[in-house]
C-alpha positions as CSV (number, residue, x, y, z in Angstrom):
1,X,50.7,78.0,27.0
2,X,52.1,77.5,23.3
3,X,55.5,76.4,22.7
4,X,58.9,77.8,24.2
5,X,62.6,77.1,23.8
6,X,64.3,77.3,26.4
7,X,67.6,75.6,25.2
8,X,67.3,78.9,22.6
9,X,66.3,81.6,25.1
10,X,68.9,83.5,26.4
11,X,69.8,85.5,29.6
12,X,67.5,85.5,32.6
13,X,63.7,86.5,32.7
14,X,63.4,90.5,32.3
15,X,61.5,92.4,34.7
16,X,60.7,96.3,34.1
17,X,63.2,98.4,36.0
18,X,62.1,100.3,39.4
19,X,60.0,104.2,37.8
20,X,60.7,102.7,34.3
21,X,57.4,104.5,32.6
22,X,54.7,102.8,32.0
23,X,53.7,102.0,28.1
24,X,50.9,104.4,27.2
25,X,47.5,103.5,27.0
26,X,45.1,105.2,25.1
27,X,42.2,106.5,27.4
28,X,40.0,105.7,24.5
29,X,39.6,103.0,21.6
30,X,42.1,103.7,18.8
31,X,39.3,104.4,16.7
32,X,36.5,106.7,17.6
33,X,34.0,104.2,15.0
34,X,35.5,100.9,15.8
35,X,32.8,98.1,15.9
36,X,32.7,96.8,19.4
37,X,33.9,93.6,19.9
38,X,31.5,91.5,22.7
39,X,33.1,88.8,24.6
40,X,30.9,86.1,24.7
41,X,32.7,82.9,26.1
42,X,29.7,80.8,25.8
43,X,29.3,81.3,22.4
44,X,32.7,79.8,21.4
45,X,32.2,77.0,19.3
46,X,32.7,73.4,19.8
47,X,34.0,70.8,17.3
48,X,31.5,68.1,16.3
49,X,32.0,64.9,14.4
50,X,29.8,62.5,13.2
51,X,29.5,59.3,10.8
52,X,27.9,60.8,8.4
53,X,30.3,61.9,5.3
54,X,30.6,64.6,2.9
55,X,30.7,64.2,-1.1
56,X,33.6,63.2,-1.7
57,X,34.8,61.9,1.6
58,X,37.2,59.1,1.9
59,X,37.3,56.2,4.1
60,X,40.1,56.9,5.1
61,X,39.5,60.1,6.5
62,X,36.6,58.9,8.6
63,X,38.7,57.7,11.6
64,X,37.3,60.0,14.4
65,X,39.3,61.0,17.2
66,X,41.9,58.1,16.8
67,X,43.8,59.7,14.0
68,X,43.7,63.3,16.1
69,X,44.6,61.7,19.6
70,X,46.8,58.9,21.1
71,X,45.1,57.2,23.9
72,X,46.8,57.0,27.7
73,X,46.4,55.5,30.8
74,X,42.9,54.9,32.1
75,X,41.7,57.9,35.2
76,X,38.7,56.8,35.5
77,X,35.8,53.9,34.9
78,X,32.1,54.4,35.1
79,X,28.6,52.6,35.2
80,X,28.0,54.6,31.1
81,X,31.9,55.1,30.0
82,X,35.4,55.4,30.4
83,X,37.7,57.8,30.8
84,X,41.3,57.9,29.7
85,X,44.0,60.8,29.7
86,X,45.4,61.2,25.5
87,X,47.6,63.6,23.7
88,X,46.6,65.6,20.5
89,X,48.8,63.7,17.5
90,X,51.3,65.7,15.9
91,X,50.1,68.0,12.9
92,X,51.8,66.2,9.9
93,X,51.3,69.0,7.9
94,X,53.6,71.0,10.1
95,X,55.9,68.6,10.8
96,X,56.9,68.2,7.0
97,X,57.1,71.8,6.7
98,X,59.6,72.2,9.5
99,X,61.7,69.2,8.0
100,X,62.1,71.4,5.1
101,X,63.6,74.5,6.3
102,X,67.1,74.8,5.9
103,X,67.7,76.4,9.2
104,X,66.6,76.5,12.6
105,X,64.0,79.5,13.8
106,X,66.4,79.6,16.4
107,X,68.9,80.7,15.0
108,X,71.5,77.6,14.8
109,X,71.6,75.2,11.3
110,X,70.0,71.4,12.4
111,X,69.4,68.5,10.6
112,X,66.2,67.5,12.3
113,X,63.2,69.4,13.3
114,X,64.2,72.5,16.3
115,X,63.3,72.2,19.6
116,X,61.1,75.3,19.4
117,X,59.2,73.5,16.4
118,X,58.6,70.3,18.1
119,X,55.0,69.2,19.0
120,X,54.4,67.1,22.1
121,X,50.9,67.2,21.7
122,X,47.9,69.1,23.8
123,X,47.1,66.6,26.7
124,X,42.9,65.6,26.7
125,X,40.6,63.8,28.9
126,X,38.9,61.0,26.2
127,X,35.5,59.7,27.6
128,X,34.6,56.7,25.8
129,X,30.6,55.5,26.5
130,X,29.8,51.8,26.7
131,X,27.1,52.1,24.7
132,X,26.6,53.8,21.3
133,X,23.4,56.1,21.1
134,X,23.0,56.0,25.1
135,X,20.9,58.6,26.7
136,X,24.0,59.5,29.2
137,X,25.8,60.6,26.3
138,X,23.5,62.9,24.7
139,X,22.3,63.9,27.9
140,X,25.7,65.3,28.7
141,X,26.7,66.2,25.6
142,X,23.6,68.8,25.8
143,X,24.1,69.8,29.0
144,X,28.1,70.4,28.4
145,X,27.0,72.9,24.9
146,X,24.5,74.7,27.0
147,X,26.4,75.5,30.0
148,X,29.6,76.5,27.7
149,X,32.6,78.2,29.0
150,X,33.5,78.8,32.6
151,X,36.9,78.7,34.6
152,X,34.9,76.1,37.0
153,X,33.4,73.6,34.9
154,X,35.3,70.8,32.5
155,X,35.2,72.0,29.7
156,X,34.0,70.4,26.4
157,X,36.3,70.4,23.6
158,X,35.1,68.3,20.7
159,X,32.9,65.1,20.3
160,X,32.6,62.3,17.7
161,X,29.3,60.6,17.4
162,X,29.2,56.8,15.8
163,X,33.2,56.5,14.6
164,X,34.4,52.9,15.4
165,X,30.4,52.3,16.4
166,X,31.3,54.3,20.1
167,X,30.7,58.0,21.3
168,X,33.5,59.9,22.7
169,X,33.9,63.1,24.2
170,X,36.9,64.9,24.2
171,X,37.6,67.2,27.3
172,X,39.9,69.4,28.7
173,X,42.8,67.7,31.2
174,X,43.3,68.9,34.3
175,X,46.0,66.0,36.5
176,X,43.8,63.4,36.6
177,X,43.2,63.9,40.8
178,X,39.7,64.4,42.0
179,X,38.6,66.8,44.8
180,X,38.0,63.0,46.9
181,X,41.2,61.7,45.9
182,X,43.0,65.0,47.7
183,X,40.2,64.6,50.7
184,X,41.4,60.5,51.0
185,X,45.1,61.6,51.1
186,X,44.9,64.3,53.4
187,X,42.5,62.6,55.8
188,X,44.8,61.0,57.6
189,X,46.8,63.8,58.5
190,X,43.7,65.7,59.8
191,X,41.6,66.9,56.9
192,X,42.2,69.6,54.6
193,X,42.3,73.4,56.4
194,X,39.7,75.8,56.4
195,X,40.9,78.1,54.4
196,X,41.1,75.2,51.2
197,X,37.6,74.2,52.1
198,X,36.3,77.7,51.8
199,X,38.5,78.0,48.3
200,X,37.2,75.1,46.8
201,X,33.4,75.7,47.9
202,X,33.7,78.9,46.5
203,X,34.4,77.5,43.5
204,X,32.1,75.1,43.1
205,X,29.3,77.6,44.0
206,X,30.5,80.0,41.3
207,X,30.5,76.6,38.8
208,X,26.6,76.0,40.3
209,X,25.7,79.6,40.0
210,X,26.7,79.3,36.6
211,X,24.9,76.5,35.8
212,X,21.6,77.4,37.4
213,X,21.9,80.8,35.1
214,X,22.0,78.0,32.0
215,X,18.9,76.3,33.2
216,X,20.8,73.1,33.7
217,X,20.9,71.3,36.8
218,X,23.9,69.1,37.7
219,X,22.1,66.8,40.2
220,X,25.4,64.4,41.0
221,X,27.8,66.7,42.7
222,X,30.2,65.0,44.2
223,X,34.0,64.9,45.1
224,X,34.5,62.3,42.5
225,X,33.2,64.6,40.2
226,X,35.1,67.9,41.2
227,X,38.0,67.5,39.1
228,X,41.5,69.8,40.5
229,X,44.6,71.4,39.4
230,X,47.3,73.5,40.5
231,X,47.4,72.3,43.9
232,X,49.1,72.8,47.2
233,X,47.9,72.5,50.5
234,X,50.3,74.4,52.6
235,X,49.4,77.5,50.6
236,X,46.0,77.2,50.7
237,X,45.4,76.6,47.2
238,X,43.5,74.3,44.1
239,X,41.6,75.1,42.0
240,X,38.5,73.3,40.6
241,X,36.2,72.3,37.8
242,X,33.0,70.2,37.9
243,X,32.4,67.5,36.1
244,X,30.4,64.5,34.5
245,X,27.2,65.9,33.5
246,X,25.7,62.0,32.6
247,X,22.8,62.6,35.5
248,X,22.3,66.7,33.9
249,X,18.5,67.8,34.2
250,X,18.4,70.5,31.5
251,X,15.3,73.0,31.7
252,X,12.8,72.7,28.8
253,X,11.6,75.9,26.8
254,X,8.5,75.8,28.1
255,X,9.8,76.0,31.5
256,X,8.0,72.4,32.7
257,X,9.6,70.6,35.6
258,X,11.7,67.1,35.0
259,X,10.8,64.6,37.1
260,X,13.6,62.1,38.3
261,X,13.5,58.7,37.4
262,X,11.4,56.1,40.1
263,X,14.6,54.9,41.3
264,X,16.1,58.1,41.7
265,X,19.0,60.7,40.2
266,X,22.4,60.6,41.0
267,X,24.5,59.6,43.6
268,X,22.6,58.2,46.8
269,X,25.1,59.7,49.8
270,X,25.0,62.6,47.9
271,X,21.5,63.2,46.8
272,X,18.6,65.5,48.2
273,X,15.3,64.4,49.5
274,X,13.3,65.4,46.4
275,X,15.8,63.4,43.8
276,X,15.3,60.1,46.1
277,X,13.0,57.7,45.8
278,X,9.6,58.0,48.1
279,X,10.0,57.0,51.6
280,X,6.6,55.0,52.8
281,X,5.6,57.4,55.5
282,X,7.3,60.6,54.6
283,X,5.8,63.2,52.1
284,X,7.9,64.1,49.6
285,X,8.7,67.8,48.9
286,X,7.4,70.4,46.7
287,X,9.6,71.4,43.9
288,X,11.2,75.2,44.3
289,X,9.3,77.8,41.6
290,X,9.9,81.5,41.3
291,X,6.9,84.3,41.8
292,X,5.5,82.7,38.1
293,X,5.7,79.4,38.7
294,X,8.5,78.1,36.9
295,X,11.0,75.8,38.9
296,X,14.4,76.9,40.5
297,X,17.0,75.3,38.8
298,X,20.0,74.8,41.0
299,X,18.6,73.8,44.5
300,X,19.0,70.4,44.6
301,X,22.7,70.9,43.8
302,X,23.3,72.9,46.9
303,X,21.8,70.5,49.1
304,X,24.9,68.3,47.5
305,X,27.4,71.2,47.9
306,X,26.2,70.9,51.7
307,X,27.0,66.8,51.9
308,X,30.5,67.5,50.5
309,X,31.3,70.7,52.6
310,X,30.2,68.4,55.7
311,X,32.2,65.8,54.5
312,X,35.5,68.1,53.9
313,X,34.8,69.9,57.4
314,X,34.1,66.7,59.6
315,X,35.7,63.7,58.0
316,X,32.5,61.6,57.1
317,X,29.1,61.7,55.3
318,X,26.4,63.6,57.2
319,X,24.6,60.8,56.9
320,X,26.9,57.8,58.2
321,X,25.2,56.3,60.8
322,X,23.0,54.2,58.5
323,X,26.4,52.5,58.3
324,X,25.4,50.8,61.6
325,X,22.8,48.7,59.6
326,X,23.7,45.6,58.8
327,X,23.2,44.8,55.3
328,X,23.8,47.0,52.4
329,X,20.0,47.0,51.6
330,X,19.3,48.1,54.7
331,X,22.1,51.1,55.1
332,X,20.5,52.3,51.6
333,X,16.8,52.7,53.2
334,X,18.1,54.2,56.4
335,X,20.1,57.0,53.8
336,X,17.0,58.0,52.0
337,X,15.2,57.8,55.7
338,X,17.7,60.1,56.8
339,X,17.7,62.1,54.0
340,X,13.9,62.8,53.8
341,X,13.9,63.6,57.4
342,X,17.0,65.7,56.9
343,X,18.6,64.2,60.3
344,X,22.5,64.3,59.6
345,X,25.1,63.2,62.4
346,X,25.5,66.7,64.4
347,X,26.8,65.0,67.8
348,X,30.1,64.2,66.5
349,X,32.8,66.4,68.4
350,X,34.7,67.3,64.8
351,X,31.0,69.0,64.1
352,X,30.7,70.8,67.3
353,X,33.9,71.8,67.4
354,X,33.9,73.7,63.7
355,X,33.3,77.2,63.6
356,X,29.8,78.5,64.3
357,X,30.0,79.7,61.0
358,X,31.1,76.6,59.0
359,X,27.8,74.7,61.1
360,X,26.2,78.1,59.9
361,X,26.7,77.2,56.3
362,X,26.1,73.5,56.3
363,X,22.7,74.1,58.3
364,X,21.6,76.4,55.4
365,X,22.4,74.0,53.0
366,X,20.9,70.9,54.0
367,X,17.4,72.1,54.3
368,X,14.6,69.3,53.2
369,X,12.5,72.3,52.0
370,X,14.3,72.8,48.6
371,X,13.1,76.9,49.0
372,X,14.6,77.3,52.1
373,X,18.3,76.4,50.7
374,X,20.5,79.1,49.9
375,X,20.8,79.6,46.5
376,X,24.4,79.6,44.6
377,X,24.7,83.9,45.2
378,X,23.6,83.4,48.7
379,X,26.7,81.2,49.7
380,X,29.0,83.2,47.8
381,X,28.5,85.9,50.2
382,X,28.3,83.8,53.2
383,X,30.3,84.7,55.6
384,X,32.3,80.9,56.0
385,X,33.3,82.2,52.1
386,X,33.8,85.5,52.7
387,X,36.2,85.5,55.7
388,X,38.5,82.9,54.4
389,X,39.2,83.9,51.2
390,X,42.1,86.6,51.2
391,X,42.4,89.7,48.4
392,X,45.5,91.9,48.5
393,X,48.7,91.9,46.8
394,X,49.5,89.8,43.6
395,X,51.9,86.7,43.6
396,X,54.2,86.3,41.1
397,X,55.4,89.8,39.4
398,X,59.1,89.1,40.1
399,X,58.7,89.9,43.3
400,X,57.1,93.3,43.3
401,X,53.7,93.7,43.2
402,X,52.6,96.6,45.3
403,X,52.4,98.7,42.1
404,X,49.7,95.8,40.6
405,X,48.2,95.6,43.8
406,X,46.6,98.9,44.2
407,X,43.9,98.2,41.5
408,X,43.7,95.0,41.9
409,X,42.0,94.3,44.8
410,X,38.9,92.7,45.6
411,X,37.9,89.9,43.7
412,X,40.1,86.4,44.5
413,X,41.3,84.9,41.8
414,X,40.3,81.5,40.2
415,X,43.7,81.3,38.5
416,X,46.0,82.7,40.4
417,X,47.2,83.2,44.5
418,X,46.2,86.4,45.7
419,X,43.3,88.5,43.8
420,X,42.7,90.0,40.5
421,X,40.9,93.4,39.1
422,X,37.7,93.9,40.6
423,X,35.1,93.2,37.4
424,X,35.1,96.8,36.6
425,X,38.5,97.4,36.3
426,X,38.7,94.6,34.0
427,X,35.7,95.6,31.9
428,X,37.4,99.5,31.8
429,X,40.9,98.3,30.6
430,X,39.3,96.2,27.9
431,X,37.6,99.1,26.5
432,X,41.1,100.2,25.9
433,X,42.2,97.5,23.6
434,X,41.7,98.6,20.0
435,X,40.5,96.0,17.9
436,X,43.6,93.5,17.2
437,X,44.5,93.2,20.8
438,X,41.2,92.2,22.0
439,X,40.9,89.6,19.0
440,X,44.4,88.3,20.6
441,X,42.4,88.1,23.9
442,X,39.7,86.4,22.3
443,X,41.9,84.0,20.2
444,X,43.7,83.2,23.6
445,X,40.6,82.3,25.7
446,X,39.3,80.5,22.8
447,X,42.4,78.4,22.1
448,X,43.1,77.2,25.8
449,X,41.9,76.1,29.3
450,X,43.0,77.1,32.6
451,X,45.1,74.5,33.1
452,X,47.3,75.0,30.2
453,X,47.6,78.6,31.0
454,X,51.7,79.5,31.8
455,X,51.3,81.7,34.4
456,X,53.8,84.1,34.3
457,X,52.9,85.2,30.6
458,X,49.7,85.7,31.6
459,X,50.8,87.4,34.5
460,X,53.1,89.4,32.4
461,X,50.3,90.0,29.8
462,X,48.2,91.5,32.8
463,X,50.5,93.9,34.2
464,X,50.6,95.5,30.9
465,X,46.9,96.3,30.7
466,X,47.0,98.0,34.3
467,X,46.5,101.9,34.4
């Protein structure tokens, strides 16, 4: 988070000395008639290009993303697009200034630019679409504006529309691993514990939650699509953000249901019985409404969240004895058979050997009734969730935390190991920011992702808020 030289800094970090006082805090804003400031994430905006100019416009400022970003190595390659790993190009403007000073910000005379002053560039996920205009681009590109901010979905930092006749979204980076590519490398050695499983589903459900509350449905949920950060097995932690939002059902004003395509929305393994194609003998499943008829957005992406929390408990699809058919053709058919009949593998001894309320969890999920699923708040509070997530002391205050840790338990954190302040404690020490500070708050949240986030500052930053 921001630039730091540590070739300039000197002496060790400084930690606040054992009964040092605390800084005062004001019990109330500084001023009695300040305006108050709201903090809307959602409503941050995001930077959109396209090929049509302004007066006086040159060509040569009409580039798009290649004059802002240097393109990587490829992560990824889809059916609609591309997606490759880029850094944000140096601001030129900058750069010459810092040529220009006679001395070094830090304090010793250079001849080139200081280290402190030296841009490597933010690091961006670039998805470049096959095809220019398609309706998987501005599909997602609407869903991604709608659902805006959250600490569990990839977030949307800019798009260019038409330069160099190709659409391109520009999103935040995590380290380029999926949620399957730490399933495939861990399988082997037994599957990923418990406790990880319960981390990462609480995630996603918090990311689904979200979502529903948006009115946009992901309906391709998928470890390929759960992208991951920060991770480390032995202590139980990653942390998570969905992704690709080509296959996004988004709900329309009037509140109509979508229907999915004949051939079916998103990914077959992965898909419930109502986003399938018909099954000849099998009659296909209401959609979920509410008490005025509108439909539930959100349920079809649980039954998903089910397939993948099988899969991460047990080792294999729910589904994978359509395997034993012979042709592809025919393993296809016997999925969306299973599927509608909602018949997954439950005599495997990995399954019957889980907890009774992992099976718990996963039954409630994978319910061919859509209505009958849990919904996103449900699972939160499940007790496969509940249990094996830990809240206590705070990681990562030099050493001491037992002062932090006495209002801040309760809610575990998406950031960091252990927990953070419970909602209200949060919403009660911003209240004490006067103006400026919660502006710096605002500026902050505004400018970065998660995964750019230096932990100790923020850490530091936190400590100083608690009263």
């Amino acid at each position: 988070m921001g630039q730091s030289c540590q070739s300039c800094q000197t002496g060790a970090h400084r930690f606040p000395e054992q009964g040092a006082p605390k800084p005062s805090v004001p019990v109330r804003p500084r001023f009695e008639n300040e305006p108050w400031v709201a903090f809307h994430c959602n409503a941050f905006q995001i930077s959109s290009s396209t090929t049509a100019p302004r007066a006086g416009t040159k060509q040569d400022e009409m580039q798009g993303w290649t004059k802002v970003y240097s393109l990587g190595r490829l992560l990824g390659d889809g059916i609609s697009a591309k997606v490759f790993e880029a850094e944000a190009l140096a601001d030129l403007e900058t750069t010459e200034t810092a040529q220009q000073m006679p001395f070094s910000t830090c304090g010793a005379v250079t001849a080139s630019i200081p280290q402190c002053l030296r841009e490597h560039g933010r690091k961006v996920a670039i998805k470049r679409f096959h095809r220019l205009g398609s309706r998987t681009f501005n599909k997602e590109l609407t869903a991604l504006k709608r659902v805006g901010t959250h600490p569990n979905v990839l977030r949307l930092l800019e798009s260019y529309q038409g330069f160099n006749r190709e659409d391109v979204l520009v999103l935040e980076y995590c380290d380029g691993s999926t949620l399957y590519d730490l399933y495939a490398r861990e399988h082997p050695k037994g599957g990923l514990p418990e406790r990880l499983v319960a981390r990462l589903l609480r995630q996603l459900f918090l990311a689904l939650q979200h979502l529903s509350s948006c009115g946009v449905e992901h309906q391709d949920v998928k470890p390929e699509n759960m992208m991951l950060f920060d991770v480390a097995v032995s202590a139980f932690q990653a942390e998570l953000k969905l992704g690709d939002f080509g296959w996004a059902a988004i709900a329309a004003p009037e509140g109509k249901a979508t229907k999915p395509p004949p051939t079916g929305a998103g990914s077959l393994w992965y898909a419930p019985p109502e986003l399938n194609p018909p099954v000849e003998g099998i009659e296909p499943e209401p959609l979920a409404v509410d008490q005025h008829g509108e439909p539930i957005k959100g349920l079809s992406d649980m039954w998903s969240a089910g397939v993948v929390l099988y899969l991460l408990l047990v080792g294999h699809n729910p589904f994978n004895q359509a395997l034993k058919q012979q042709t592809q053709e025919a393993q296809d058919q016997e999925v969306l058979r299973l599927v509608a009949h909602g018949r997954y593998n439950a005599r495997t001894e990995r399954w019957q050997g889980l907890h009774p309320d992992a099976r718990d969890l996963v039954e409630k999920l994978l319910k061919v009734t859509p209505s009958q699923r849990l919904p996103p708040s449900d699972a939160l509070q499940h007790s496969f969730v509940t249990k094996r997530t830990v809240s206590g002391r705070v990681s990562g205050y030099g050493g001491n935390s037992s002062a932090i840790s006495t209002c801040m338990d309760g809610e575990h954190s998406v950031f960091f190991h252990g927990s953070v302040a419970p909602w209200a404690g949060r919403e009660r020490r911003w209240q004490r920011l006067d103006g400026f500070q919660r502006l710096a708050w605002l500026a902050m949240a505004r400018a970065l992702a998660e995964p750019e986030l230096d932990r100790a500052v923020v850490q530091g930053a936190t400590s100083c808020l608690v009263g």
